[in-house]
C-alpha positions in Angstrom: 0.0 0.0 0.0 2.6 2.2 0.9 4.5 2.2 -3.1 1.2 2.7 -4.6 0.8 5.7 -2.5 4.5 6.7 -3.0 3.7 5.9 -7.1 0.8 8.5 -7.2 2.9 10.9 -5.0 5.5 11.2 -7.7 3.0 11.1 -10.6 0.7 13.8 -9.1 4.2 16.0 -8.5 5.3 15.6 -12.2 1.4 16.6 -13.4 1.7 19.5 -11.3 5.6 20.4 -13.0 3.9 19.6 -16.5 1.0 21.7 -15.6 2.8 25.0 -14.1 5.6 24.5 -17.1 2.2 24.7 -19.6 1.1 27.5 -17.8 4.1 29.2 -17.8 4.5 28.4 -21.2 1.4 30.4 -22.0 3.1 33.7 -20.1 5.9 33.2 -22.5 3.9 33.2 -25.5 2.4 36.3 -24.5 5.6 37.5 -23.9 6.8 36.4 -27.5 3.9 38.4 -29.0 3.9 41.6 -27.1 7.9 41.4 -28.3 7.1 40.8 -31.5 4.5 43.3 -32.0 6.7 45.6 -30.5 9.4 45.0 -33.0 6.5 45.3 -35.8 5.5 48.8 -34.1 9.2 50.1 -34.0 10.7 48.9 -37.3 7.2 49.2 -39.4 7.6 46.0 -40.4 4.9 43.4 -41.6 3.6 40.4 -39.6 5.3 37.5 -40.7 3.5 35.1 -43.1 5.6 32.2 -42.3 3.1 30.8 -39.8 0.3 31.0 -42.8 2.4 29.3 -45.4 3.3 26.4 -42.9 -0.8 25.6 -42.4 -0.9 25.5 -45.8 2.1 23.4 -46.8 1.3 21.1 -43.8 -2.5 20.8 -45.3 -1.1 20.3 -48.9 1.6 17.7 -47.5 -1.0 16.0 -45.1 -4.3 16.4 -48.0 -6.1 17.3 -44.9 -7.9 21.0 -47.0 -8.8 23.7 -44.4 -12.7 23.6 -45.1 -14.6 27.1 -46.3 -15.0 28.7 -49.4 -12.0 31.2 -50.0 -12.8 33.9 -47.8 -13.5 31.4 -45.2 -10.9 29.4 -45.8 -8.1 32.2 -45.6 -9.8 33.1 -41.8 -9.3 29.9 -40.9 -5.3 29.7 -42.2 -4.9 33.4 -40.6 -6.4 31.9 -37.3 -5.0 28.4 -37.5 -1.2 30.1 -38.1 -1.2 32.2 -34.7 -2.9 29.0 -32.9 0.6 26.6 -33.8 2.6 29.3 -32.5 0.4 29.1 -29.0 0.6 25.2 -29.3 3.7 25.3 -30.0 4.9 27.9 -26.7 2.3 25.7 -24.3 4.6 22.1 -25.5 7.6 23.6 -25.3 6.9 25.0 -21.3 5.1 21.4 -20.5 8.5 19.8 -21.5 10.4 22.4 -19.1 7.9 21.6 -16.2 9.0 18.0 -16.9 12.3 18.6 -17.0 11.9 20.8 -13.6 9.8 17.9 -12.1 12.8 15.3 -13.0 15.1 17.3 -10.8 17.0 19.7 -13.8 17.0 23.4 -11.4 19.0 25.9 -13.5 19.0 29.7 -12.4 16.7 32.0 -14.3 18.6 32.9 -16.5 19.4 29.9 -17.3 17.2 28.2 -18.2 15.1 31.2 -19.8 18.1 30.8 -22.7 17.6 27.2 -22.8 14.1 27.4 -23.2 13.9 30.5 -25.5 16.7 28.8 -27.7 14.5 25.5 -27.3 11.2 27.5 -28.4 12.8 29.0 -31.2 14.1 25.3 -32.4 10.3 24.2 -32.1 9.4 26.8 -34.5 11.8 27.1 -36.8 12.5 23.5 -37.5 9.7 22.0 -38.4 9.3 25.3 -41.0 12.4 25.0 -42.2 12.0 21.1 -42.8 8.9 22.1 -44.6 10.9 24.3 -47.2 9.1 27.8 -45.8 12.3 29.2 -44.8 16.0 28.7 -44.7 17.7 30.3 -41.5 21.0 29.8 -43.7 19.6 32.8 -45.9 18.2 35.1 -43.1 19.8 38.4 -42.4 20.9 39.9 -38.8 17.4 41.6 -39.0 16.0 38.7 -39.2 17.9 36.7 -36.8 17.4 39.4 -34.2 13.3 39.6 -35.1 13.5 36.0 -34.1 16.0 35.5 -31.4 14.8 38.3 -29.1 11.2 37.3 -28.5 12.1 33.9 -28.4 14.6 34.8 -25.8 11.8 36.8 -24.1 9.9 33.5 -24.4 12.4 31.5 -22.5 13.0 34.3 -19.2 9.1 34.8 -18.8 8.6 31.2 -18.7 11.4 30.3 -16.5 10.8 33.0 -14.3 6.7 32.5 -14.1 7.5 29.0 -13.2 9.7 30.0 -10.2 7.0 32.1 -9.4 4.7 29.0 -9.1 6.8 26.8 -7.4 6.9 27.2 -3.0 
């Protein structure tokens, strides 16, 4: 009686690491956006259409159509686009909790540059595998457009998980 007890212990302390990690994954990616739209606001710049393309490539590749007729159909790819970017913050802060709830206890800073560097991986590879983009052929512009509010990402997660944790 006294493992299974110990069992469900450890599981309910890892839920609640992989819980508080996809919470504070959800501050990041706020913190990602409000960077980004920043950087739009300052430089004049566009929003980029990267996240767009890859709903479409992925629903070319997969033949899985976004339903709608056109107009509907483009909402749905200018709604879907911003979505995998939320998805893709909330995953990548669920895999820190776990990595918190195995015992890994970097400083903040830390592991805010570990998990920004590990956000920015999540979104760039699969897009980059995909054919959208080529970080070989980006400028320092676009390096920076990327790196900051990932980096961003990485200390507001980090540091709204310490906040969570007693």
């Amino acid at each position: 009686m006294g493992v299974r007890r110990a069992r469900r212990r450890v599981a309910g302390a890892m839920l609640s690491s992989i819980l508080r990690g996809m919470a504070a994954g959800a501050a990041g990616t706020t913190a990602l956006n409000a960077v980004t739209y920043l950087d739009m606001v300052w430089r004049g710049r566009p929003a980029s259409s990267t996240p767009e393309k890859t709903v479409e490539t992925l629903s070319e590749k997969t033949g899985l159509p976004v339903p709608g007729d056109e107009q509907q159909r483009g909402n749905r790819v200018s709604g879907l686009g911003p979505l995998m970017g939320l998805l893709t913050g909330v995953c990548v802060g669920a895999g820190y909790g776990a990595l918190r709830g195995l015992g890994w206890r970097p400083s903040v800073p830390v592991a805010g540059l570990v998990t920004g560097v590990a956000a920015m991986a999540g979104s760039s590879a699969p897009m980059t595998l995909l054919g959208i983009t080529d970080p070989r052929e980006w400028s320092a512009a676009d390096w920076a457009s990327d790196i900051v509010p990932h980096l961003a990402y990485g200390l507001v997660t980090a540091g709204t998980y310490a906040a969570t944790t007693s």
